[in-house]
PDB file of the backbone (N, CA, C, O) and the ligand in Angstrom, with CONECT records:
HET     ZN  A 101       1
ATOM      1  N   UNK A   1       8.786 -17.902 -50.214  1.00  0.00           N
ATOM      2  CA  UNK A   1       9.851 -17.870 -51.228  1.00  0.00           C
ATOM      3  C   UNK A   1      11.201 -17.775 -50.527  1.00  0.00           C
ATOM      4  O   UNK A   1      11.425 -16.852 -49.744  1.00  0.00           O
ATOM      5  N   UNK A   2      12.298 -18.922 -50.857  1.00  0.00           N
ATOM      6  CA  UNK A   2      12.899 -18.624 -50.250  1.00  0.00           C
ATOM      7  C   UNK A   2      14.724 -18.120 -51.010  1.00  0.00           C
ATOM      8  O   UNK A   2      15.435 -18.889 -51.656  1.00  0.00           O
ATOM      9  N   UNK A   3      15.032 -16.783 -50.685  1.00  0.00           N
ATOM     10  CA  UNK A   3      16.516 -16.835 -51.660  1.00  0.00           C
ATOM     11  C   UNK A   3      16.997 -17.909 -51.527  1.00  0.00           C
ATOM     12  O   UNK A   3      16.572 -18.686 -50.672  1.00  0.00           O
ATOM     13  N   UNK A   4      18.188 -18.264 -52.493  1.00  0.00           N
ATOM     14  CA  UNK A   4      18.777 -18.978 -52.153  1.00  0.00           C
ATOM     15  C   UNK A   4      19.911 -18.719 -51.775  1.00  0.00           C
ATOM     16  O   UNK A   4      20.446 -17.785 -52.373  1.00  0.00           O
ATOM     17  N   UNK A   5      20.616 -19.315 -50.815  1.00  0.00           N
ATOM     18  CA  UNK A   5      21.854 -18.874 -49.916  1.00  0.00           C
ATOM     19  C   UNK A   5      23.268 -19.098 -50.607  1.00  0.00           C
ATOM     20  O   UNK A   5      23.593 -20.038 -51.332  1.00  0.00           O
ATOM     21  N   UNK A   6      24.014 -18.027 -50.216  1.00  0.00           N
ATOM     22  CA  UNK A   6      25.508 -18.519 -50.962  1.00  0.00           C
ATOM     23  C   UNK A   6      25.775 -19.714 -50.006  1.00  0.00           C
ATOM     24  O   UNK A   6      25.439 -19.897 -48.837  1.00  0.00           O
ATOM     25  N   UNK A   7      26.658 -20.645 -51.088  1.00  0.00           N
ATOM     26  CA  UNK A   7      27.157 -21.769 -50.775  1.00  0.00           C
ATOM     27  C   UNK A   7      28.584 -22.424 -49.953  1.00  0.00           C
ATOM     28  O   UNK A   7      29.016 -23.475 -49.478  1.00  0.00           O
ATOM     29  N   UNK A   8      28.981 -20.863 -50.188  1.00  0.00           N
ATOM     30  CA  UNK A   8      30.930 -21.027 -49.501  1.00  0.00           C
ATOM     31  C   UNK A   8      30.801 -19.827 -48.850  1.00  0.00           C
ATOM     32  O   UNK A   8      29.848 -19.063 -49.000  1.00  0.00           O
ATOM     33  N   UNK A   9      31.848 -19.625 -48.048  1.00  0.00           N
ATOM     34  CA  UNK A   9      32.628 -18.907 -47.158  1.00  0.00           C
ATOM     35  C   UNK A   9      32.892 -17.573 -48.138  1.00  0.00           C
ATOM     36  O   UNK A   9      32.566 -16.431 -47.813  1.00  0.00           O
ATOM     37  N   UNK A  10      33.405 -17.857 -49.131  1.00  0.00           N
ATOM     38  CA  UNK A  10      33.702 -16.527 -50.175  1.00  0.00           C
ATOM     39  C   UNK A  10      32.191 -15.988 -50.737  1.00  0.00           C
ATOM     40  O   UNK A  10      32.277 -14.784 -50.977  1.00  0.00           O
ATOM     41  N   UNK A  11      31.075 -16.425 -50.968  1.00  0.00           N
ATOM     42  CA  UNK A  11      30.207 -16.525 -51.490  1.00  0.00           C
ATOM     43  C   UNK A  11      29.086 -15.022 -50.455  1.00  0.00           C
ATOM     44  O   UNK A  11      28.553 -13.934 -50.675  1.00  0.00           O
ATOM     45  N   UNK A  12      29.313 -16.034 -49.307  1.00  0.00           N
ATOM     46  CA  UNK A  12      28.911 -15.027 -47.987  1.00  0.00           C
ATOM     47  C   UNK A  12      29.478 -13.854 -47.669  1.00  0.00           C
ATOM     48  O   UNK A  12      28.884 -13.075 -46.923  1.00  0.00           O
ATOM     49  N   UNK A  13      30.441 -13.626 -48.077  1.00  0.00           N
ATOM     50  CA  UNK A  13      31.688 -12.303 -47.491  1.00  0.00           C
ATOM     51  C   UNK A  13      31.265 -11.487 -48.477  1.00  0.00           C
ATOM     52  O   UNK A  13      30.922 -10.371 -48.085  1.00  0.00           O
ATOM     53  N   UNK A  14      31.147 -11.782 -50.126  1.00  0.00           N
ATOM     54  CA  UNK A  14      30.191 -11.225 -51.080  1.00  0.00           C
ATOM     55  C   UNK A  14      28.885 -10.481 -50.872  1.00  0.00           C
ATOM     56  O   UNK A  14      28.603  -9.305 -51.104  1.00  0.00           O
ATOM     57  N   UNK A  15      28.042 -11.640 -50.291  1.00  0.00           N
ATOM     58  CA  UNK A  15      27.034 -11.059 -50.171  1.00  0.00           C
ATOM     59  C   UNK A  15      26.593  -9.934 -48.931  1.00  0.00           C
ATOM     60  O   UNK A  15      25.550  -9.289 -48.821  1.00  0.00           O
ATOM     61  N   UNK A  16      28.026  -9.971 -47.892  1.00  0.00           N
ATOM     62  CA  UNK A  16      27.358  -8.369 -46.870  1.00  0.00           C
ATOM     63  C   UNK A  16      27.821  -9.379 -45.589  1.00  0.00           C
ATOM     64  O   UNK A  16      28.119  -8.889 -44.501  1.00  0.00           O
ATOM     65  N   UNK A  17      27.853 -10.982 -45.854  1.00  0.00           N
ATOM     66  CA  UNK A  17      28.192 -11.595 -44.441  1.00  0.00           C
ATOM     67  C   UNK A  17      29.519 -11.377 -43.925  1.00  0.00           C
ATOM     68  O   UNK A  17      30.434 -11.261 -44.740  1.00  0.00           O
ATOM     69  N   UNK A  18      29.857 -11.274 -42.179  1.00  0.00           N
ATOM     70  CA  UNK A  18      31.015 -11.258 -41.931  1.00  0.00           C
ATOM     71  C   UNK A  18      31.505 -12.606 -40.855  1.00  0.00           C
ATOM     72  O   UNK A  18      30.921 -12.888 -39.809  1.00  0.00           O
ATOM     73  N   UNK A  19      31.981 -12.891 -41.075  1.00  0.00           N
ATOM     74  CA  UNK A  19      32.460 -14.104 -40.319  1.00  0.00           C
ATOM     75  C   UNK A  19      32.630 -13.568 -39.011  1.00  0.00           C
ATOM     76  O   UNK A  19      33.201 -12.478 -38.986  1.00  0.00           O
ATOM     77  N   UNK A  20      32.112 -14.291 -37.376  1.00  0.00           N
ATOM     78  CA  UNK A  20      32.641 -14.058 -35.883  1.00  0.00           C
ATOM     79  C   UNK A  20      33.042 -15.001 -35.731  1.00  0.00           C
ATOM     80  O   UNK A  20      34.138 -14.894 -35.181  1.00  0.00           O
ATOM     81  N   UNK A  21      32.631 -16.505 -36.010  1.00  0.00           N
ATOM     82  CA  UNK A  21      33.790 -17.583 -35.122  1.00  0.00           C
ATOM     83  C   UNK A  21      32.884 -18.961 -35.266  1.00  0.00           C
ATOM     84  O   UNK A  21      31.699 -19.246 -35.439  1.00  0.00           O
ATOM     85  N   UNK A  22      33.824 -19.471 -35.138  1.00  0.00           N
ATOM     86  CA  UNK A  22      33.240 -20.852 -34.787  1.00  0.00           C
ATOM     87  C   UNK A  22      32.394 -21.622 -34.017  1.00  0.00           C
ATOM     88  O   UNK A  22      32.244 -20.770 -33.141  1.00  0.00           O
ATOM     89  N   UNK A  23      31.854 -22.363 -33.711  1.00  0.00           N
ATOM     90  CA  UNK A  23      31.049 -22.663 -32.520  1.00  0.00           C
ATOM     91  C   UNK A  23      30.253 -24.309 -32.786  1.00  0.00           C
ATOM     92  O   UNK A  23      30.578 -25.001 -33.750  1.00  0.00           O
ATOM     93  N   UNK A  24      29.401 -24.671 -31.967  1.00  0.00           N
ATOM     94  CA  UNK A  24      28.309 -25.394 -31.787  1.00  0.00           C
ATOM     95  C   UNK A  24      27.138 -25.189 -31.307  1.00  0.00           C
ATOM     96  O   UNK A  24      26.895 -24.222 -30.585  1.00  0.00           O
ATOM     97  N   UNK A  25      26.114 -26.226 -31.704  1.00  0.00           N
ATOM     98  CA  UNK A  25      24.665 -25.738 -31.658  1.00  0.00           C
ATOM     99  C   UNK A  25      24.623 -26.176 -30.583  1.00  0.00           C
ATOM    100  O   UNK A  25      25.096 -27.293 -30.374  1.00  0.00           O
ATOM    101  N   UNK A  26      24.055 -25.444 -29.585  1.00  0.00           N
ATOM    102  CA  UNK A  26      23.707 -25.811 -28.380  1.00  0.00           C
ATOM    103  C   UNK A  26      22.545 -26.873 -28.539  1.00  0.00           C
ATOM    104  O   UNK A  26      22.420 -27.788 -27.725  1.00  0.00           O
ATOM    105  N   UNK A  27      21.694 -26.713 -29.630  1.00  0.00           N
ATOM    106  CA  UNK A  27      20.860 -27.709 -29.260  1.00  0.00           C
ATOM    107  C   UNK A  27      20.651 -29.571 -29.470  1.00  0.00           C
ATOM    108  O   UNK A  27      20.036 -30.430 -28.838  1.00  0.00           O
ATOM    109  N   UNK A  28      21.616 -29.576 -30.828  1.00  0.00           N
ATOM    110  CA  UNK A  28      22.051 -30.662 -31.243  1.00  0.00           C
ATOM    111  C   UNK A  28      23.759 -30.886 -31.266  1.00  0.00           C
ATOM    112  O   UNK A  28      24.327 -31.965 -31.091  1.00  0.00           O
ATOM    113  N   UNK A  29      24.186 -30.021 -31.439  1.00  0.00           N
ATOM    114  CA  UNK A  29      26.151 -30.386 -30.940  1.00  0.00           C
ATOM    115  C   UNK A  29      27.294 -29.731 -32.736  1.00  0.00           C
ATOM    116  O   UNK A  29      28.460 -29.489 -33.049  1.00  0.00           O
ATOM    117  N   UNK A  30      25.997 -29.741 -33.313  1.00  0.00           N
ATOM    118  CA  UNK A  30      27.250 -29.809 -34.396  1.00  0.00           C
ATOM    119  C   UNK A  30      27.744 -28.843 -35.330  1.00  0.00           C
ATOM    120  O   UNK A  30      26.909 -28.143 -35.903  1.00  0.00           O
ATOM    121  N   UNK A  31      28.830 -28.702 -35.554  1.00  0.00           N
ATOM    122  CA  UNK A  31      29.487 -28.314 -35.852  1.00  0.00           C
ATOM    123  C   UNK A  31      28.746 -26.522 -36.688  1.00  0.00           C
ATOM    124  O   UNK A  31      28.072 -26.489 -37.717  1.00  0.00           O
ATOM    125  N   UNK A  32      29.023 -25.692 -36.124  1.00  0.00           N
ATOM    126  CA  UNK A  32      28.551 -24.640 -36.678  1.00  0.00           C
ATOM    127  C   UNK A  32      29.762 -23.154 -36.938  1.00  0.00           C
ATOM    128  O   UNK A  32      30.890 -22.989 -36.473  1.00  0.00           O
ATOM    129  N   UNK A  33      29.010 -22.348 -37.780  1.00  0.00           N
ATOM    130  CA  UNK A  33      29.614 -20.908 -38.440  1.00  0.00           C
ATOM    131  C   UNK A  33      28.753 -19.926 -37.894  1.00  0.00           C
ATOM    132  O   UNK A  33      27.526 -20.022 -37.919  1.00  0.00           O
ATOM    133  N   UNK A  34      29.596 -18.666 -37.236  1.00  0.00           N
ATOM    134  CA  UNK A  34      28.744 -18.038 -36.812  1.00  0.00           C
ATOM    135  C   UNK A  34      29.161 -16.735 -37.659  1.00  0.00           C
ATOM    136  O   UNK A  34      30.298 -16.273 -37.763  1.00  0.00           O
ATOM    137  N   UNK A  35      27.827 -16.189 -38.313  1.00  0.00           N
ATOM    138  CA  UNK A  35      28.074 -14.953 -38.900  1.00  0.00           C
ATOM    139  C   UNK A  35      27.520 -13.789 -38.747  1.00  0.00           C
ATOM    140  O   UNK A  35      26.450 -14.120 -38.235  1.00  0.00           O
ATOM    141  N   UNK A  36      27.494 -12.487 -38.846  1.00  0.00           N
ATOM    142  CA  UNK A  36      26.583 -11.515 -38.992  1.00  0.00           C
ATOM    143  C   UNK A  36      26.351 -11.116 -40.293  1.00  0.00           C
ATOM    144  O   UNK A  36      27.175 -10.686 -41.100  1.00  0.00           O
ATOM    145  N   UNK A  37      24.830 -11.341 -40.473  1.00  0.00           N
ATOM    146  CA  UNK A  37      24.032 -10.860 -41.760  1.00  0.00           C
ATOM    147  C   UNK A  37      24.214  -9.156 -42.105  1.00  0.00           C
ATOM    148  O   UNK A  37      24.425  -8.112 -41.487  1.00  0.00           O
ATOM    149  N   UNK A  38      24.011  -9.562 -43.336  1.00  0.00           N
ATOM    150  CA  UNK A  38      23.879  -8.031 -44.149  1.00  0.00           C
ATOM    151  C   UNK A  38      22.668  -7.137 -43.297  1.00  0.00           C
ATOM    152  O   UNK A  38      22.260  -6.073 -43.764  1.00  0.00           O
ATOM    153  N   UNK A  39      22.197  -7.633 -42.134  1.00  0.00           N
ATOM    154  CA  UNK A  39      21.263  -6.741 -41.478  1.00  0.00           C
ATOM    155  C   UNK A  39      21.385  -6.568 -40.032  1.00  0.00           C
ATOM    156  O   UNK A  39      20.652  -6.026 -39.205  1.00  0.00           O
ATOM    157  N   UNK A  40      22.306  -7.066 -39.963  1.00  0.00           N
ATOM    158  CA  UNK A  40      23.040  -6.877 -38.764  1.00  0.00           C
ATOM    159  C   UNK A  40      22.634  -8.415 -37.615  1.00  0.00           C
ATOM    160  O   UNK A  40      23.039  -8.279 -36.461  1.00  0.00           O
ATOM    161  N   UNK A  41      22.216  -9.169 -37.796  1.00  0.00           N
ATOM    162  CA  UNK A  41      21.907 -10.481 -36.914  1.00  0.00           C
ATOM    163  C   UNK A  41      22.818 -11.416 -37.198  1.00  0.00           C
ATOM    164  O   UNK A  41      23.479 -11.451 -38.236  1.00  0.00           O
ATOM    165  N   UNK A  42      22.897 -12.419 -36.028  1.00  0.00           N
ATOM    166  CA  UNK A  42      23.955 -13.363 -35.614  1.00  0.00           C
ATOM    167  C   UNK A  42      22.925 -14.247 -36.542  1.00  0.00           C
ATOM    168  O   UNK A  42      21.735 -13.993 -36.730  1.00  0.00           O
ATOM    169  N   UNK A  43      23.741 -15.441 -37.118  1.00  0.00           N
ATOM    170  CA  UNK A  43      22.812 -16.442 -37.907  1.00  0.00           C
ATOM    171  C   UNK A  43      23.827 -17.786 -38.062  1.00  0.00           C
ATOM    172  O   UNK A  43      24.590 -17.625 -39.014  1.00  0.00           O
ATOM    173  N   UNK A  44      23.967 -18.697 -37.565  1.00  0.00           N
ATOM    174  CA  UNK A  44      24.515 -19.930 -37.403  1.00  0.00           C
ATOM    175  C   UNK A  44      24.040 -20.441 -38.756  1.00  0.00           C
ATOM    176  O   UNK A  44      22.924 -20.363 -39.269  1.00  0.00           O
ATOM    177  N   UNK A  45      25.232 -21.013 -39.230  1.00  0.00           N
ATOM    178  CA  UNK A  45      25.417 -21.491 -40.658  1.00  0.00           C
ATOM    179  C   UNK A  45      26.291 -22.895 -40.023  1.00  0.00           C
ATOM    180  O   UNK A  45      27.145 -23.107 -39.162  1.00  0.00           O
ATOM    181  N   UNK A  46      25.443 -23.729 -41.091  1.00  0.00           N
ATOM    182  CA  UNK A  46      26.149 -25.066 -40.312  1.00  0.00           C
ATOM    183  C   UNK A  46      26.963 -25.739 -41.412  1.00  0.00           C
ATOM    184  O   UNK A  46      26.710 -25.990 -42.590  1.00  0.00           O
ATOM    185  N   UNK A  47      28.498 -26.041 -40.290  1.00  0.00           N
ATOM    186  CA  UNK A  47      29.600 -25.998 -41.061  1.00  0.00           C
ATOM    187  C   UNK A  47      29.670 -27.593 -42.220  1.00  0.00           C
ATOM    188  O   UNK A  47      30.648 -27.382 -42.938  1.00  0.00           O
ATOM    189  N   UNK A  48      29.187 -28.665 -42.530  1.00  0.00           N
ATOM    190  CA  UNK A  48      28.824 -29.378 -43.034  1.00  0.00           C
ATOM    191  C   UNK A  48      28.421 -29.046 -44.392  1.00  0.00           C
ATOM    192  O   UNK A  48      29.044 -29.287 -45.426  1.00  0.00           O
ATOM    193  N   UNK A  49      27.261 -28.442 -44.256  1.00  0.00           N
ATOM    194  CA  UNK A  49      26.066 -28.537 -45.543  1.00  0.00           C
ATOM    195  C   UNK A  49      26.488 -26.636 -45.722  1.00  0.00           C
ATOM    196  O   UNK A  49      26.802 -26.525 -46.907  1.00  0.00           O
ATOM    197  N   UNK A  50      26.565 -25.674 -45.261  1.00  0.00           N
ATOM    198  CA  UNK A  50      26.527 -24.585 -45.738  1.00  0.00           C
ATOM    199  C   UNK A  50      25.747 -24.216 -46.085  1.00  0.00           C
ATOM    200  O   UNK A  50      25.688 -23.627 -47.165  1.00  0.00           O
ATOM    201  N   UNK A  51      24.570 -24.453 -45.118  1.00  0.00           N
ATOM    202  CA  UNK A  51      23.445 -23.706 -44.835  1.00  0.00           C
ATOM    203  C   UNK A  51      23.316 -23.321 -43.572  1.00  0.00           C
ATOM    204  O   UNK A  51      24.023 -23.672 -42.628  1.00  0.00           O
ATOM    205  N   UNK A  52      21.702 -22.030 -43.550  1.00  0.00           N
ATOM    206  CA  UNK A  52      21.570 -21.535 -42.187  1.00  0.00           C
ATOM    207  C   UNK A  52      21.562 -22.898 -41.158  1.00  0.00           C
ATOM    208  O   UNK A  52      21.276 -23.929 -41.766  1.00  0.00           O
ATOM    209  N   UNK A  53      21.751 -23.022 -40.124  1.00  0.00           N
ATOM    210  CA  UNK A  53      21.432 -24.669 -39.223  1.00  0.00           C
ATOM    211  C   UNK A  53      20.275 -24.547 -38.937  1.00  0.00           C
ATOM    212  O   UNK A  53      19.600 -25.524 -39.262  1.00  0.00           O
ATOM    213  N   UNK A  54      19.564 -23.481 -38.298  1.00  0.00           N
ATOM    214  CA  UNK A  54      18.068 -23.696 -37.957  1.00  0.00           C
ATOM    215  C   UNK A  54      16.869 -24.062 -39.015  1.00  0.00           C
ATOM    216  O   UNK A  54      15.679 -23.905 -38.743  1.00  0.00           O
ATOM    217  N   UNK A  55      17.431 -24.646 -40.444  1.00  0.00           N
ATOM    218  CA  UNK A  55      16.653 -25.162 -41.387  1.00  0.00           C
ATOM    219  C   UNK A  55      16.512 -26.600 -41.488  1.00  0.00           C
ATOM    220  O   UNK A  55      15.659 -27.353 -41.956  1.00  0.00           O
ATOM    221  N   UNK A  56      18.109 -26.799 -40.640  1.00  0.00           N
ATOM    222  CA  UNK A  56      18.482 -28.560 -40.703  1.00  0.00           C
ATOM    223  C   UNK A  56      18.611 -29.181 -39.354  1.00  0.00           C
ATOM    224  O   UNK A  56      18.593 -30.383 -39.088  1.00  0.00           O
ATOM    225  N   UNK A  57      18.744 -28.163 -38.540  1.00  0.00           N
ATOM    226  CA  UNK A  57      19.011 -28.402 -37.091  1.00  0.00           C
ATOM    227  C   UNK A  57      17.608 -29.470 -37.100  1.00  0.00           C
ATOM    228  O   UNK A  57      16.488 -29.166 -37.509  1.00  0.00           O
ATOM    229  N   UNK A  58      18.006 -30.698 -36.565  1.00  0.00           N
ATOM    230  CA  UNK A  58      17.186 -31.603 -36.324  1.00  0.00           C
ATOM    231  C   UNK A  58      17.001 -31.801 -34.388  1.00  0.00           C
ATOM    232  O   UNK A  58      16.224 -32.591 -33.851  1.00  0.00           O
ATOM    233  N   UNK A  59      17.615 -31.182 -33.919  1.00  0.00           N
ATOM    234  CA  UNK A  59      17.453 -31.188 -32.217  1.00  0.00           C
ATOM    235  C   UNK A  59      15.985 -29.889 -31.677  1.00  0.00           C
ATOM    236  O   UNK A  59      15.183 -29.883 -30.743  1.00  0.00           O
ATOM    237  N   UNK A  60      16.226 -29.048 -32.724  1.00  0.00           N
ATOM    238  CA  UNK A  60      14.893 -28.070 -32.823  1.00  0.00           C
ATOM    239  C   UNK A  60      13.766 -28.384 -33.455  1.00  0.00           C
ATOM    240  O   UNK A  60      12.779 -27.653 -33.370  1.00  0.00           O
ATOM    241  N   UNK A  61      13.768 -29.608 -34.229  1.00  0.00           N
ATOM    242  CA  UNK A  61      12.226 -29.821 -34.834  1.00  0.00           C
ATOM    243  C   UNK A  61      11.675 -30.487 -34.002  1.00  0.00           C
ATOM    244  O   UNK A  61      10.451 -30.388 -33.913  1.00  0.00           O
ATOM    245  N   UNK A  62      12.559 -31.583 -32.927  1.00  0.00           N
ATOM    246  CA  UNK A  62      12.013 -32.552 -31.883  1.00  0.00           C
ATOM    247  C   UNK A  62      11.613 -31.173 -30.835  1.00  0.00           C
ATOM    248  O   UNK A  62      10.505 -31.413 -30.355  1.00  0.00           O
ATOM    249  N   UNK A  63      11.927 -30.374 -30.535  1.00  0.00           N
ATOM    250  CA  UNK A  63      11.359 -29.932 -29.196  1.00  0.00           C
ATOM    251  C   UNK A  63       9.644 -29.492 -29.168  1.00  0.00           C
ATOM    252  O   UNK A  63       8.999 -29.118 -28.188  1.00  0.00           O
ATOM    253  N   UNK A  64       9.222 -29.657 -30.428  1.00  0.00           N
ATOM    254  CA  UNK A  64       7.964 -29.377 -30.480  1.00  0.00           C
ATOM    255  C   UNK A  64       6.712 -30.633 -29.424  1.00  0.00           C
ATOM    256  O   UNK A  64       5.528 -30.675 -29.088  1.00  0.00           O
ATOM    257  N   UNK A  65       8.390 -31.725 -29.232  1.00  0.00           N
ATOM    258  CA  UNK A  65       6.867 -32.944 -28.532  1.00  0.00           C
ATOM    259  C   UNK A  65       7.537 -32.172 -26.647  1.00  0.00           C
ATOM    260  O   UNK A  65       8.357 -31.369 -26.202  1.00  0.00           O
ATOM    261  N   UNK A  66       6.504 -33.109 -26.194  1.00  0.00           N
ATOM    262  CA  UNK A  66       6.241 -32.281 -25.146  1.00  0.00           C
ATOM    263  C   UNK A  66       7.406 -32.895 -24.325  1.00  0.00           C
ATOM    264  O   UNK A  66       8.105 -33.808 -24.766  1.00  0.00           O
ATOM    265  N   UNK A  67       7.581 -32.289 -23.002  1.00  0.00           N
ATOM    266  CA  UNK A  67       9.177 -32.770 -21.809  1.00  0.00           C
ATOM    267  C   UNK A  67       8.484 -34.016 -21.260  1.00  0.00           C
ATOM    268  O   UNK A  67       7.290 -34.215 -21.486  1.00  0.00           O
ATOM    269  N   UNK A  68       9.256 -34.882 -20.514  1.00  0.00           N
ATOM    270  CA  UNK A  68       9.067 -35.448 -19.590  1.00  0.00           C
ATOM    271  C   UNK A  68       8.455 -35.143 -18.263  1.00  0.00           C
ATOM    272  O   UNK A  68       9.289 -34.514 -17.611  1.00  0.00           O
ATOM    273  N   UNK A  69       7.276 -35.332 -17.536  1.00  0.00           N
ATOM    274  CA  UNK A  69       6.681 -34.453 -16.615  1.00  0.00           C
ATOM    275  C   UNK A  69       8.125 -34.721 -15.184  1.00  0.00           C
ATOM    276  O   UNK A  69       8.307 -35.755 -14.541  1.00  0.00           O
ATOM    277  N   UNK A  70       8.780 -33.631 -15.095  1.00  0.00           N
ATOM    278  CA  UNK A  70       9.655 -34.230 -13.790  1.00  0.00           C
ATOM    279  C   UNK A  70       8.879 -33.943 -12.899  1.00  0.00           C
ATOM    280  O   UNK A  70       9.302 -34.596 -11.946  1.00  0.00           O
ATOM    281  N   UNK A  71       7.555 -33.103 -12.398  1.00  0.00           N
ATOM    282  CA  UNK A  71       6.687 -33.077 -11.058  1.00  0.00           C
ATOM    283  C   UNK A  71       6.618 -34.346 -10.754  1.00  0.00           C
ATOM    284  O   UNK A  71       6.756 -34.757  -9.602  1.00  0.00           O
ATOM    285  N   UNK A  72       6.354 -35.231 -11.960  1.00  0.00           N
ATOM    286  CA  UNK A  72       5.807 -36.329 -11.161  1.00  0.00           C
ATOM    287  C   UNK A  72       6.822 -37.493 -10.089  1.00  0.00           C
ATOM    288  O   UNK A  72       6.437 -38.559  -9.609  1.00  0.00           O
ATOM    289  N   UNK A  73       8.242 -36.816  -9.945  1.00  0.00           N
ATOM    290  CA  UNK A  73       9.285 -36.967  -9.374  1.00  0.00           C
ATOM    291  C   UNK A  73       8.957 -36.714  -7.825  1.00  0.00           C
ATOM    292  O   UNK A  73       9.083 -37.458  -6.853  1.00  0.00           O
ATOM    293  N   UNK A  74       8.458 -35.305  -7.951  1.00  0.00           N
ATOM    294  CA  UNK A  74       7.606 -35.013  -6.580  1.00  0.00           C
ATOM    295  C   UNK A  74       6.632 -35.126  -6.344  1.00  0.00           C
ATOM    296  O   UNK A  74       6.469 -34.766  -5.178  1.00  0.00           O
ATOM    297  N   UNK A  75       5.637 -35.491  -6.841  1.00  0.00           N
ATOM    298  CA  UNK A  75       4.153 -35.776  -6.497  1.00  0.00           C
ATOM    299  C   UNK A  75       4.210 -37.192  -6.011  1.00  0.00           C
ATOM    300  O   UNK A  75       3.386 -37.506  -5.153  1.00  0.00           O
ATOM    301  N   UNK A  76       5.287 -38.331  -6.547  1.00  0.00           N
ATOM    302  CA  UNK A  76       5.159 -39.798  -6.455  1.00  0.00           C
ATOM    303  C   UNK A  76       4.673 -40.309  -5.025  1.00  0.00           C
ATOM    304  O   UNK A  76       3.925 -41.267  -4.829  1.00  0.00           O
ATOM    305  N   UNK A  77       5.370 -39.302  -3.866  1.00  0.00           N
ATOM    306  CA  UNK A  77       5.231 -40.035  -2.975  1.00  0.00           C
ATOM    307  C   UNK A  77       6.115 -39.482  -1.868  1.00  0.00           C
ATOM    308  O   UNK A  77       7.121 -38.861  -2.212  1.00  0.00           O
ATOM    309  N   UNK A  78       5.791 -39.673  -0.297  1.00  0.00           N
ATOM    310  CA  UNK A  78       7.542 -39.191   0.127  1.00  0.00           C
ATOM    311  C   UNK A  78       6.770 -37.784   0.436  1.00  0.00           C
ATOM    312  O   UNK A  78       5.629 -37.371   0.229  1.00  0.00           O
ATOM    313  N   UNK A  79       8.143 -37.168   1.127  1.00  0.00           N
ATOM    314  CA  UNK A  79       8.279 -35.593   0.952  1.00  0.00           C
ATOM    315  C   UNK A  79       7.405 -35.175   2.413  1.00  0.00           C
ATOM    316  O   UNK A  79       7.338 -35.875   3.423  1.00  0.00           O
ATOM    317  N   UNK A  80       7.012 -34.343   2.279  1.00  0.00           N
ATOM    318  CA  UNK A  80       6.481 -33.630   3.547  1.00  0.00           C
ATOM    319  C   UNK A  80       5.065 -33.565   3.609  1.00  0.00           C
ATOM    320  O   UNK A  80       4.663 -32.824   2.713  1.00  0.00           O
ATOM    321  N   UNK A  81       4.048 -34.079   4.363  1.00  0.00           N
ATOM    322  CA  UNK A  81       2.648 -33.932   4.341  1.00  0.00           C
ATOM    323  C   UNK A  81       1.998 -32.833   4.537  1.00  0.00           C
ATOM    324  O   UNK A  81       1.988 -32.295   5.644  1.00  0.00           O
ATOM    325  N   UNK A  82       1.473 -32.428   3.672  1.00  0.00           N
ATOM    326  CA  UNK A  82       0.244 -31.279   3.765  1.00  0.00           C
ATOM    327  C   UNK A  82      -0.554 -31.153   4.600  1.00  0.00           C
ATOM    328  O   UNK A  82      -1.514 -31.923   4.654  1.00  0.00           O
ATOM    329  N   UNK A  83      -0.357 -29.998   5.617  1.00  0.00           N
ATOM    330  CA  UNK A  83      -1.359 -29.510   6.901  1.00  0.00           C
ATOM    331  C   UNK A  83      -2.633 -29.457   6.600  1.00  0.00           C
ATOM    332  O   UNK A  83      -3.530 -29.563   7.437  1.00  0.00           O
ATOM    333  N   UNK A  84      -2.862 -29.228   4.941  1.00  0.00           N
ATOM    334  CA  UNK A  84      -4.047 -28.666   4.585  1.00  0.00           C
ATOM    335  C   UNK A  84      -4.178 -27.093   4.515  1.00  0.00           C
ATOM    336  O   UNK A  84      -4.969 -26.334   3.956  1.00  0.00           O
ATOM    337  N   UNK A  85      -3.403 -26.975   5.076  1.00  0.00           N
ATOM    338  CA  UNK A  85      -3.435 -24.791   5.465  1.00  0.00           C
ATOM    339  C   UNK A  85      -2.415 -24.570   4.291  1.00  0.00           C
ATOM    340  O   UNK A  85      -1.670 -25.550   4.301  1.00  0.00           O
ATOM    341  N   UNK A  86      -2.046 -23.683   3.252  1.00  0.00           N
ATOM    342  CA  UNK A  86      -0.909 -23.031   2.904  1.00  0.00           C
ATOM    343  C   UNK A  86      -0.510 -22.357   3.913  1.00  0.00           C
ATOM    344  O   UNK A  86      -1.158 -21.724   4.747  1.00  0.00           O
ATOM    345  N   UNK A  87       0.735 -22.547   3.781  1.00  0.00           N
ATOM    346  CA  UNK A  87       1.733 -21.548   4.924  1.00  0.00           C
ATOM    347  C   UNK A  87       1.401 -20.408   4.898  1.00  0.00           C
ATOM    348  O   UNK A  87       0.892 -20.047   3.838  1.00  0.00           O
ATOM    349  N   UNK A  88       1.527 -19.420   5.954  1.00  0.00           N
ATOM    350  CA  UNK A  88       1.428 -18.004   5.776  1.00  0.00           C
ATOM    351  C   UNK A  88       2.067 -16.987   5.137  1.00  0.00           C
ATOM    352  O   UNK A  88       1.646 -15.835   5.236  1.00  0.00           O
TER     353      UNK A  88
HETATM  354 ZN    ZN A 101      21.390 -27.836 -34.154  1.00  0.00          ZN2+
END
């Protein structure tokens, strides 16, 4: 179940939120509100839609597929040959 969130800037200050500052999402770039909740937590509200961002943040639903393997950068080939012994 989910409340539903105030919609404005006045709406939030109402409900217990306090405004800290402006910012961006580190993970996708855009444009964000940073506030502290009526319970004391930081919660990025994204300045667009005026909602929390981690509901819409679309750069956090992609990280669920997997990275690019960069070992295989070092495994390719090259590099220093194995004695067979680990070092001491
Ligand atoms: Zn984002």
């Amino acid at each position: 179940m989910r409340k539903s969130f105030p919609r404005t800037h006045a709406a939030l200050v109402k409900e217990g939120f306090g405004y800290i500052a402006a910012g961006t999402c580190s993970d996708c770039g855009a444009g964000i509100f940073w506030y502290r909740t009526p319970l004391g937590k930081r919660l990025p509200v994204d300045a667009r839609r005026n909602l929390p961002h981690f509901w819409i943040c679309g750069a956090r639903r992609n990280k669920s597929s997997p990275a690019p393997r960069q070992l295989d950068l070092f495994e390719a080939g090259g590099g220093v040959k194995s004695s067979g012994r680990a070092p001491a």
